[in-house]
C-alpha positions in Angstrom: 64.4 12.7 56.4 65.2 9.0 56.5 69.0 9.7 56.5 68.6 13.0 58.9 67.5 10.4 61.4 70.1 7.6 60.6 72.2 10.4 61.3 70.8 10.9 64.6 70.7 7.6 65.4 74.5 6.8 65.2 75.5 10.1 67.1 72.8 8.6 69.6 74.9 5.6 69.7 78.2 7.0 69.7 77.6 9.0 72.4 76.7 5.8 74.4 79.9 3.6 73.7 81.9 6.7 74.2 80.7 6.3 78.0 78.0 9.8 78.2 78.5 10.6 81.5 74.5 10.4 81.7 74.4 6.8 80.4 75.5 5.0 83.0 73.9 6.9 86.1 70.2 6.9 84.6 71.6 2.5 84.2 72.0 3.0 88.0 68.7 5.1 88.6 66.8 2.7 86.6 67.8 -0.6 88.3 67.4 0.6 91.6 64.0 1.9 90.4 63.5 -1.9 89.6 64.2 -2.6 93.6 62.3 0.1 95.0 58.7 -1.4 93.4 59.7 -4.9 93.9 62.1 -6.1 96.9 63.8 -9.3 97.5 61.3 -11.4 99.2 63.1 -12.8 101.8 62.8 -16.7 102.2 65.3 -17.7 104.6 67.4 -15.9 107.0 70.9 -18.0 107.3 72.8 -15.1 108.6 71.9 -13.2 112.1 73.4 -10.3 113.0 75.0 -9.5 116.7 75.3 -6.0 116.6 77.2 -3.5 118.7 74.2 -1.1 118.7 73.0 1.5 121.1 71.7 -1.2 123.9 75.0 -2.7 123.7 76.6 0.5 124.3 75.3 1.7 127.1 75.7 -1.6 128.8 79.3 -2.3 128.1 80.7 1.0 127.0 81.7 3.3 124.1 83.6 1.7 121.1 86.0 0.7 120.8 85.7 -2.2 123.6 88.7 -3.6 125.0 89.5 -6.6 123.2 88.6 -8.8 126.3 85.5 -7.7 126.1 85.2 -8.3 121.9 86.9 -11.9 122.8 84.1 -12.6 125.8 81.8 -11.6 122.9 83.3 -14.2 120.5 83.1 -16.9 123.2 79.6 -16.7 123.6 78.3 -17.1 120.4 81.0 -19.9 120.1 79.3 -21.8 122.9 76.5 -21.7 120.6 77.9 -23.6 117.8 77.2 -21.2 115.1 78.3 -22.5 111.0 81.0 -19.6 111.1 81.3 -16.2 112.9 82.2 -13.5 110.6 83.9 -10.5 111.9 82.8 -7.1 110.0 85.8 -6.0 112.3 89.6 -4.5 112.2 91.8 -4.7 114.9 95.0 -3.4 112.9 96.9 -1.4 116.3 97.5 -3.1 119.7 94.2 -2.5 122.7 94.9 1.1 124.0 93.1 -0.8 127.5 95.1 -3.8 127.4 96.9 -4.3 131.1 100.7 -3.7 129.1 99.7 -0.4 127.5 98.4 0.8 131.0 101.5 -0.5 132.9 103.6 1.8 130.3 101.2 4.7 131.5 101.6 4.2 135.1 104.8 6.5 136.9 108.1 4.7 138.5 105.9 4.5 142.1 103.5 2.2 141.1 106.1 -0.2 139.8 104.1 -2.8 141.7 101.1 -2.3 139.8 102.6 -2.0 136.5 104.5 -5.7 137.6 101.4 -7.3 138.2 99.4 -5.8 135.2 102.3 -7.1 133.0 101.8 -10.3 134.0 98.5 -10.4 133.0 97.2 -11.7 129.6 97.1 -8.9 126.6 94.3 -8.5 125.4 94.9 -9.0 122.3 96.6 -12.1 123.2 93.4 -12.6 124.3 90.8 -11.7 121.6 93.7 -14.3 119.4 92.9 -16.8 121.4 89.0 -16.5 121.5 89.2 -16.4 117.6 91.1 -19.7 117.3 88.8 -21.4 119.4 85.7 -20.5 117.3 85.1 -21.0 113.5 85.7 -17.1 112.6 86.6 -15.4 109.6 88.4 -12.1 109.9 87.6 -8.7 107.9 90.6 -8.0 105.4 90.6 -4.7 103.7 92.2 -3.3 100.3 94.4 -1.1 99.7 95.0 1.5 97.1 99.1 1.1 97.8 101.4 -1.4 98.8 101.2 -2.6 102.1 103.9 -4.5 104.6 100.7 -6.8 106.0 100.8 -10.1 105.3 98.3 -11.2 102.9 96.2 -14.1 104.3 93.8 -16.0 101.8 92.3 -19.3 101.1 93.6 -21.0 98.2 91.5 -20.7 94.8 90.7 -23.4 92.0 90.1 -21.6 88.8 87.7 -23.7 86.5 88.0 -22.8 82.9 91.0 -21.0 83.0 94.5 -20.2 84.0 94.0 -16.1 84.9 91.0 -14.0 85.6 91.8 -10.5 84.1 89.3 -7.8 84.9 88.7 -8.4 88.9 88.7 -6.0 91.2 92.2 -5.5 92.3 93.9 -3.7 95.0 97.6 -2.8 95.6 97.7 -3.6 99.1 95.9 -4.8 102.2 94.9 -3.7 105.5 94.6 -6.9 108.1 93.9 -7.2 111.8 97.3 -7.5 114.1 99.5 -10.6 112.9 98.4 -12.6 116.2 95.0 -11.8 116.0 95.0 -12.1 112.1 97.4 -15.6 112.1 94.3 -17.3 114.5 91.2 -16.6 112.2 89.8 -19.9 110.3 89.6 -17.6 107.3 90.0 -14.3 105.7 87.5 -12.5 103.6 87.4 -8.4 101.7 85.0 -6.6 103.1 86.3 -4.0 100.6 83.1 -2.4 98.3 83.2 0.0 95.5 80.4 2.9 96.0 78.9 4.2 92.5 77.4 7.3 93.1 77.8 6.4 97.3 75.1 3.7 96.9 76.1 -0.1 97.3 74.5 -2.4 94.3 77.3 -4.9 94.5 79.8 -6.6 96.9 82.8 -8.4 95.5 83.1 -12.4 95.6 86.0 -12.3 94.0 89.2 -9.9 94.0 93.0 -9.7 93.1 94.5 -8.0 96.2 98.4 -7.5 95.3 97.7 -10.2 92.7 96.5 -13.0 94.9 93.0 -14.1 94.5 91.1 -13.2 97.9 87.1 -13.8 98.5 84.9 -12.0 99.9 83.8 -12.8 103.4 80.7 -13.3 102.5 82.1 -16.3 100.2 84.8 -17.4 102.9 82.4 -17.2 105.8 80.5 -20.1 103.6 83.4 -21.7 102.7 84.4 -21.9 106.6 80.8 -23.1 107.7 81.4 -25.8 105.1 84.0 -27.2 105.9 85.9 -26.5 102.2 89.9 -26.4 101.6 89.8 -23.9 98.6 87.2 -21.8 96.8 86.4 -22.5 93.2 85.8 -19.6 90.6 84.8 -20.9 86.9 86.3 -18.3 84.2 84.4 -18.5 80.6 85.5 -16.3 77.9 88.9 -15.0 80.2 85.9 -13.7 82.4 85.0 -14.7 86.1 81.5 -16.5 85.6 80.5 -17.6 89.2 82.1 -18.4 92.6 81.4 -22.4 94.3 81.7 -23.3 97.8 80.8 -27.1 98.4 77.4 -26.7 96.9 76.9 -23.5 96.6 77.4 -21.3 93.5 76.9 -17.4 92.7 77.3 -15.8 89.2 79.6 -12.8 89.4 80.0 -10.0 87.4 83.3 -9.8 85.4 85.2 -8.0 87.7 84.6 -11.0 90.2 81.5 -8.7 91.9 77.8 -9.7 93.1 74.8 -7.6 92.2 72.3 -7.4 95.3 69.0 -7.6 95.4 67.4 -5.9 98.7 64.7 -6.7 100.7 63.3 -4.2 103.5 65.5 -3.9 106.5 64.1 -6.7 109.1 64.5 -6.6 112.5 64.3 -10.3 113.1 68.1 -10.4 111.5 69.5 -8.6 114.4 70.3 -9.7 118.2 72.0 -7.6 120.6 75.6 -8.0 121.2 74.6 -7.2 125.3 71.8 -9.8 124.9 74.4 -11.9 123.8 76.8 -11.4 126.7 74.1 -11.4 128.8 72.8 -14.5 128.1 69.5 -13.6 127.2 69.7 -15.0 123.2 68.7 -18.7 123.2 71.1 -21.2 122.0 68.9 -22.0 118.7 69.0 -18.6 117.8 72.6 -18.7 117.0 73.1 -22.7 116.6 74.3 -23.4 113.0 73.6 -20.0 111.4 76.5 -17.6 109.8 76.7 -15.2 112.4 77.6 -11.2 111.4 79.2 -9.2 114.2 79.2 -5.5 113.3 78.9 -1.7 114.5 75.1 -0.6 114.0 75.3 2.1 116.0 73.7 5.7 115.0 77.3 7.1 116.1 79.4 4.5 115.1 78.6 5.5 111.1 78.5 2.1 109.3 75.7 3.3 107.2 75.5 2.4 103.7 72.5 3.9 101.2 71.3 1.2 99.3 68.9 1.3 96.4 65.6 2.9 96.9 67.3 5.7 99.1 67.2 3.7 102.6 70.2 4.0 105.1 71.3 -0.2 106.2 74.3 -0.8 108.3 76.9 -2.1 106.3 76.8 -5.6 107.8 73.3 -6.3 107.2 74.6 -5.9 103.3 76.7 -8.4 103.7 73.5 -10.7 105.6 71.4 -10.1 102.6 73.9 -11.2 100.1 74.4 -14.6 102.1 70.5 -14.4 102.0 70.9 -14.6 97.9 73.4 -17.2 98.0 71.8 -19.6 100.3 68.5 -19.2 98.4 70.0 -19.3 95.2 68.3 -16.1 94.0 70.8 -13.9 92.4 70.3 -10.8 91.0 72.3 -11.1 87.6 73.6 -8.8 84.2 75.3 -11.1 81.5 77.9 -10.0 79.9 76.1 -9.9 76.4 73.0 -7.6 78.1 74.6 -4.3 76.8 74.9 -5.6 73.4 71.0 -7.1 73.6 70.2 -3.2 74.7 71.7 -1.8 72.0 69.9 -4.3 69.6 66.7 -3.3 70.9 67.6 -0.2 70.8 69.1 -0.2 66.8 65.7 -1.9 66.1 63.2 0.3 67.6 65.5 3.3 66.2 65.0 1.9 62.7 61.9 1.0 62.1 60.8 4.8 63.7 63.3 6.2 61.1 61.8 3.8 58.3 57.9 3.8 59.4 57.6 7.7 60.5 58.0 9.4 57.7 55.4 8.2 56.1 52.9 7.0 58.4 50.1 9.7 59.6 50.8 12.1 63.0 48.6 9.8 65.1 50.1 6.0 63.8 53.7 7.4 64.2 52.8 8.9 67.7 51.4 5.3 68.8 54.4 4.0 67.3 56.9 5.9 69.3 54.6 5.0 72.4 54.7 1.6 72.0 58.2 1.3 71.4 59.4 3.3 74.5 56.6 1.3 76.2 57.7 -2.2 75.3 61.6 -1.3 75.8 60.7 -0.4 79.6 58.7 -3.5 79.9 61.2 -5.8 78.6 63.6 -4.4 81.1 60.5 -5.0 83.9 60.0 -8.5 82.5 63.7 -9.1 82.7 64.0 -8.5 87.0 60.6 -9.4 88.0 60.7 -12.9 86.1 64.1 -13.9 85.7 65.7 -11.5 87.8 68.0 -10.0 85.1 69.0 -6.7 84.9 68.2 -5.5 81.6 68.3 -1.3 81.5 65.2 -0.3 80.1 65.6 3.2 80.8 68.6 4.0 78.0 67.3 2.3 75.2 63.9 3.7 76.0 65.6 7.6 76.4 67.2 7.0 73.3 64.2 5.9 71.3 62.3 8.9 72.7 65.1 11.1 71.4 64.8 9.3 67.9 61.6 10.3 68.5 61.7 13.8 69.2 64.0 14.4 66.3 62.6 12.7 63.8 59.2 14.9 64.9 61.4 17.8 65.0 62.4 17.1 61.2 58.9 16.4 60.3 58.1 19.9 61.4 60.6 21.0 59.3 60.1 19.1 56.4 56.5 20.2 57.2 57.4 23.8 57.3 59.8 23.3 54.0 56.7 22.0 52.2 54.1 24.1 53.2 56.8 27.0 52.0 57.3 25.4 48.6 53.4 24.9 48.9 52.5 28.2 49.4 54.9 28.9 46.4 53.2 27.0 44.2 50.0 27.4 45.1 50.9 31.4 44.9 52.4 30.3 41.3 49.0 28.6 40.1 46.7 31.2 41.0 49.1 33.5 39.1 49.3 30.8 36.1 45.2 30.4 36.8 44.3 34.8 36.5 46.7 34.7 33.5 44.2 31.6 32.0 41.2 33.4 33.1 42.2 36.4 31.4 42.9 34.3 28.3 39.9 32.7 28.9 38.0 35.5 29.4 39.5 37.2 26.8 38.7 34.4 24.3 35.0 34.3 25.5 34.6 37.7 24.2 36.2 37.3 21.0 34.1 34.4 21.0 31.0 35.9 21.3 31.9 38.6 19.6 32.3 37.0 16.1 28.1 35.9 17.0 26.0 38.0 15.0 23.2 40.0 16.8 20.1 39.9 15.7 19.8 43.8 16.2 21.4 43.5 12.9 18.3 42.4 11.1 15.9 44.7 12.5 15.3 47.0 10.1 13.8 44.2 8.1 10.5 43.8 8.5 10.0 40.0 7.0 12.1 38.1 9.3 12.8 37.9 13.3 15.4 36.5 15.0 16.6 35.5 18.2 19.9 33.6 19.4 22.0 33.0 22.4 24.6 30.6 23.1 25.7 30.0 26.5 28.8 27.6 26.9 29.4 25.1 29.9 32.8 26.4 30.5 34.3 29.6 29.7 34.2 29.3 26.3 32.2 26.7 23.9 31.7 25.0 20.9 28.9 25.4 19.7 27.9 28.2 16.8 25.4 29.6 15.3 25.8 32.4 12.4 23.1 34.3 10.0 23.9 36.7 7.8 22.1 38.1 3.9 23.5 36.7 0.9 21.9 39.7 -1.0 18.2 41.7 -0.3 16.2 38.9 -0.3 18.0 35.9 0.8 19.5 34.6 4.5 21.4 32.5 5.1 21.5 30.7 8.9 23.3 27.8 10.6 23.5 26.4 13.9 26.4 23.5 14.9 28.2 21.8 17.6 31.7 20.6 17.8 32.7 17.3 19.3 33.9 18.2 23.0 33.6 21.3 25.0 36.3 24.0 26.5 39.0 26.2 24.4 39.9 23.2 21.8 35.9 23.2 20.9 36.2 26.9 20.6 38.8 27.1 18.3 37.6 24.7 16.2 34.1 25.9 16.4 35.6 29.5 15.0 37.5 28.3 12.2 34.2 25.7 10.8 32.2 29.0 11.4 35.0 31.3 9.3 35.3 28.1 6.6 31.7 27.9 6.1 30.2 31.7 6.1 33.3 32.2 3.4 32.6 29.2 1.7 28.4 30.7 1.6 29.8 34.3 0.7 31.7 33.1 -2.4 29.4 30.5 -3.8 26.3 33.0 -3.2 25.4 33.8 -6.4 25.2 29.8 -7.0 23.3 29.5 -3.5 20.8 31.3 -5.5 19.5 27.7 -6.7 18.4 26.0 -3.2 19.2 22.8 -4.2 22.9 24.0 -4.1 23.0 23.8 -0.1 24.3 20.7 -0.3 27.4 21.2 -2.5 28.1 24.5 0.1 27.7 21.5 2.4 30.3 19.1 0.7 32.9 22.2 0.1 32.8 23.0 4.1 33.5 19.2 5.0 36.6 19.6 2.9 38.0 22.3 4.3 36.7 22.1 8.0 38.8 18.4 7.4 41.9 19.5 5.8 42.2 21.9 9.4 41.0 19.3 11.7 44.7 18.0 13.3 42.7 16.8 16.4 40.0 14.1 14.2 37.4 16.5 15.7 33.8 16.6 14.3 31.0 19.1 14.0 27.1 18.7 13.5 25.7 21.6 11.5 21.7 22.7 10.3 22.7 25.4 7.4 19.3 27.1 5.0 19.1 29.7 2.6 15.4 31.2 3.2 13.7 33.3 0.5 12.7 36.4 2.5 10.0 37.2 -0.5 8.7 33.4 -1.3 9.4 32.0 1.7 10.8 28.9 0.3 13.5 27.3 2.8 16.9 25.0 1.1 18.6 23.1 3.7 20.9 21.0 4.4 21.5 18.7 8.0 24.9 17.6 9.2 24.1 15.3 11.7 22.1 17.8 13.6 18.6 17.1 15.3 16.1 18.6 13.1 14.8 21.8 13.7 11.1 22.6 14.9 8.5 24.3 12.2 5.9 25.8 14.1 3.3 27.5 12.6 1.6 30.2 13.1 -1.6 28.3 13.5 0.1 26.3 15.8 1.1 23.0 14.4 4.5 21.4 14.7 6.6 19.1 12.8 10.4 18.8 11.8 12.2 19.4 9.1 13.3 16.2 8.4 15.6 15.4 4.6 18.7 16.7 3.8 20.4 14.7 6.0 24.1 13.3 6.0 26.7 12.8 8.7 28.3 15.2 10.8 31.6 17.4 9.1 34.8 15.7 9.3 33.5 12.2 9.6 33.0 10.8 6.3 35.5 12.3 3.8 34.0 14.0 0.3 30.8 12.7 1.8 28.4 14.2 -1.1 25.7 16.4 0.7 21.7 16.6 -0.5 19.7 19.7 0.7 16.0 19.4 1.2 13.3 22.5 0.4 10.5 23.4 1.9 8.0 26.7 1.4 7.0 27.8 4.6 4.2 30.4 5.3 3.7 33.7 7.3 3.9 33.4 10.5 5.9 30.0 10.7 8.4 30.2 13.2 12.0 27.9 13.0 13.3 26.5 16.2 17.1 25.3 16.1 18.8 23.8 19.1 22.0 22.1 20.3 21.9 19.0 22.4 22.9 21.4 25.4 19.1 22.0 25.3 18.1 18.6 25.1 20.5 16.6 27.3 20.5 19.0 30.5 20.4 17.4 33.2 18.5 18.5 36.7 20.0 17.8 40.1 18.8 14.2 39.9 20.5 13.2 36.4 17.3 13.2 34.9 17.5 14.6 31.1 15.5 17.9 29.6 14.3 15.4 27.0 12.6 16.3 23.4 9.2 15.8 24.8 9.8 19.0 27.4 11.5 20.7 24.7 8.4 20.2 22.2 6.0 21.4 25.2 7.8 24.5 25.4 8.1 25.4 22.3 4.1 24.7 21.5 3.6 26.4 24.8 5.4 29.5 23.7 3.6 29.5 20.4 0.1 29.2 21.3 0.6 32.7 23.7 1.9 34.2 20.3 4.8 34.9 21.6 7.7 36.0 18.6 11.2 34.5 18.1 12.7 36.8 21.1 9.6 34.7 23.4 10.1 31.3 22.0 13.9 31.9 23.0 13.3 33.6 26.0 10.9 31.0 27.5 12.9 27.8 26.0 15.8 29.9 28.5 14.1 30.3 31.2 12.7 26.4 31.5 16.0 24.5 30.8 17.1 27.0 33.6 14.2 25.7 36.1 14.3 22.5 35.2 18.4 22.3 36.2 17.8 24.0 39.4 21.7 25.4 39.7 23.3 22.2 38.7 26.5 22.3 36.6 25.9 21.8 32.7 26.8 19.6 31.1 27.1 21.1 27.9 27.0 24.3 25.7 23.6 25.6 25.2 22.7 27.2 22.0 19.4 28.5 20.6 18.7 29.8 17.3 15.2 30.8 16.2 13.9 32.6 13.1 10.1 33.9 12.4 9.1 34.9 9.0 6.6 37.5 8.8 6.0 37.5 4.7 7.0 39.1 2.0 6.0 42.5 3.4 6.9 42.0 7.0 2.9 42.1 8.4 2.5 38.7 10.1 
């Protein structure tokens, strides 16, 4: 999954540098998302506005004015002695109004009229001459095509460098008349590049027919202070910031200014009829950079700005003289994109390494904090330093690393809960096929038990067994069988370990041994010969024992007639004698160690004559070492209890096994065994069967 989401990650960033159409206007959305929750604070207000608004309109007319009336204008915010006056203004064809282009409307008769009205003053002539008198700097415009207009700039002192690639350039330019245009202190673009019609940014800076020209925010300063040429430092063949006589402003690489709004304000505007009127104080005027534009609602010098609000497009231009004069710009290096995409290749990798194997929740507060310290960096970056870092594609990009690294978990998910399914389906095939193995080897295995029913018919001995294993099949044994009329022979073991290995090795010792007694009977016939059966069974039960397995084993040869017992003990615990009056003891002697532990280990058997009545109790350590819910053992001392219990209500072999059942079964009270269970008991009733 780790290289399905590499893979994602690089198309993610492909897409990007290949300029996705949505990359750059969620950029735009973003930053002016930035503006809308926190707007330029204003701090100063160098720049006023004298608007043409509505007031001014009704007063003095519809616009356009005649040009004397534009040049009165001028001359009354000259007597006021502003910095510099900046015209938001083109006057590129003669005054329709002026006197001269009336006289040429007026018929042969009033050649009179026509006479004097030529002798007045044009009116542009007029509006030329109000502009040389006063510190004002025209509006230029660019053109997408060559122009004949004469190109009118202040020179520039490049800092750094010999040519600024990479500015804003127009083919031609669009200028006022030549005598109105020839007066102006200064010329500056009032030229702006709409993304998406909204205005973020105003050029400083720009190559108009390849002459450097500023923009009239920058020449109005340059005017107002006084300054021959405009400086522009270049680093890295890239326009770094603009300087007029103490003031500097970073600049984008293509010589532009980002802006940083504040709400419109009403104290930046005075009427342009207040104005002529004479009812705006000197000092409202005296020393400021005056803007003269069109604000009004017909006029439709409207520009959206970020945050969705309509501003006339010459209180723009007053807020970015606002930035420069405060020295708060709004700023994007030229390195930001690659810091974006470095937070972005981060974020992208550690999801792709951490995810796949962190758990649902970890990777989902992951991706969460990511996305949410991406967008905060960007909100650090304006609200502290007033950077422009953009939040919002990193962030969308992380979330779609996101999303399809989830979408492959689900997959992967899916893909392994398939294969799970598969297997699972595959084990509980595998598991019936081993329970019917299982199964079937339990009955094999209890099959090759004797039953007691067997000895029935014989009157001078009783016997009961059962052997119950803790898994499905066990190792313990037990086996009884005549030697001839009047001789049994019995034995009860356990092999080392439990499960189908114990089995199988508990059926071959039991095969080994009862052929082992069958052949050797007639010398079984001395009872002091147990022991050599004893010795032949460890040799063979070893030479088969691949797996260093052991068994413990209790074998005797019982006289049905005399009642004389041989034996002989493998390492088993010795069996119970209870008599029929009630008294208990073991049959200790015989002993040696269990089979397959000491090699041609030379076995004793013991004898003992036991009387009518007597009743032998052989167990397996499945008896003695159950355990109840607690951990607590059975114990000898329980087992003992039982068994004198059992014998002092008379109860026969059948009873003694019956209750010895029944109490290991209470005492465990359902909890798992711990190991096979096996009870072997015999009663001899006498030679003629009547005890």
């Amino acid at each position: 999954m780790r290289w399905q989401g590499a893979g994602v990650v690089l198309l993610l960033a492909l897409a990007a540098f290949a300029g996705a159409p949505w990359d750059e206007r969620l950029r735009l959305a973003w930053f002016d998302g930035y503006q809308a929750l926190l707007p330029r604070q204003v701090q100063s207000m160098p720049a006023v506005i004298v608007e043409i608004d509505e007031k001014s309109l009704n007063e003095i007319g519809q616009w356009p004015w005649p040009r004397n009336e534009t040049a009165r204008l001028i001359d009354r915010i000259a007597a006021a002695a502003p910095a510099a006056v900046g015209l938001d203004l083109l006057w590129p064809q003669p005054d329709r109004l002026s006197p001269e282009a009336l006289a040429r409307t007026l018929p042969p008769s009033e050649a009179a009229t026509r006479e004097r009205l030529l002798a007045l003053p044009t009116h542009d002539a007029l509006l030329a001459a109000a502009i040389a008198r006063a510190p004002v700097v025209l509006a230029i415009a660019g053109q997408p095509y060559p122009t004949r207009d004469t190109l009118r700039a202040p020179p520039f002192r490049i800092l750094g460098g010999t040519s600024v690639p990479g500015l804003w350039s127009h083919e031609g330019v669009l200028t006022s008349l030549a005598d109105i245009d020839r007066a102006a202190a200064g010329h500056g673009l009032i030229s702006a590049d709409l993304e998406g019609a909204v205005v973020r940014r105003l050029p400083l800076a720009a190559s108009v027919a390849g002459t450097l020209v500023p923009g009239l925010e920058l020449e109005m300063l340059r005017v107002a202070t006084g300054s021959a040429a405009v400086g522009l430092e270049v680093e890295g063949g890239r326009a770094r910031r603009v300087v007029v006589n103490g003031f500097a402003h970073p600049v984008q690489g293509d010589g532009s200014a980002w802006l940083h709004f504040s709400p419109r304000d009403a104290r930046r505007y005075v009427s342009a009829a207040d104005v002529m009127a004479g009812r705006v104080p000197r000092d409202r005027l005296e020393g400021k950079l005056v803007l003269v534009g069109v604000t009004g609602l017909g006029l439709l010098d409207y520009q959206t700005v970020p945050g969705g609000e309509r501003m006339p497009g010459v209180e723009v231009r007053a807020q970015l003289l606002e930035m420069i004069f405060d020295a708060t710009p709004l700023t994007r290096p030229g390195w930001m994109p690659g810091l974006e995409w470095l937070v972005y290749a981060a974020g992208a990798l550690a999801l792709v390494w951490l995810m796949p194997v962190m758990a649902p929740r970890r990777a989902l507060a992951l991706g969460g904090a990511l996305i949410g310290a991406t967008l905060a960096l960007g909100w650090a970056g304006f609200a502290g330093m007033r950077v422009l870092f953009d939040g919002a594609n990193p962030a969308l990009n992380l979330a779609l690393v996101f999303g399809a690294l989830l979408v492959l978990s689900l997959v992967e998910a899916r893909r392994r809960e398939r294969t799970l399914r598969a297997e699972i389906q595959r084990q509980r095939e595998q598991a019936a096929r081993v329970a019917g193995e299982l199964e079937a080897a339990r009955r094999i295995q209890t099959g090759i038990l004797p039953r007691p029913e067997a000895l029935r018919a014989d009157a001078r001995i009783e016997v009961a067994a059962t052997m119950t294993p803790a898994r499905e099949v066990g190792g313990d044994l037990y086996d009884f069988f005549p030697l001839d009329r009047d001789r049994l022979f019995f034995l009860i073991g356990d092999v080392s370990g439990k499960g189908l290995p114990a089995s199988i090795f508990m059926a071959v010792s039991k095969a080994l041994y009862k052929s082992n007694a069958l052949r050797g009977k007639d010398a079984c016939a001395d009872p002091d010969r147990v022991g050599e059966l004893m010795t032949v069974a460890n040799a063979e039960v070893s030479r088969e024992n691949g797996e260093a397995m052991f068994v413990t084993l209790f074998a005797g040869i019982l006289d049905l007639e005399s009642g004389v017992l041989a034996y002989c003990n493998a390492g088993h615990d010795d069996p119970a004698l209870i008599a029929a009056g009630g008294s208990f003891r073991r049959l200790a002697g015989g002993d040696g160690p269990p089979l397959c532990v000491v090699d041609d280990f030379e076995y004793r058997g013991a004898q003992v004559r036991i009387a009518p009545g007597d009743m032998i109790c052989m167990v397996t350590d499945g008896v003695t070492e159950a355990q109840d819910p607690a951990g607590g053992l059975y114990g000898g001392a329980r087992l003992r209890a039982t068994q004198e219990t059992a014998r002092g209500q008379g109860l026969g072999a059948a009873g003694l096994m019956a209750a010895l059942v029944s109490d290991v079964a209470r005492f465990v009270d359902g909890a798992e065994a711990a190991d096979d269970l096996t009870i072997l008991a015999l009663r001899w009733n006498g030679p003629g069967g009547g005890a």
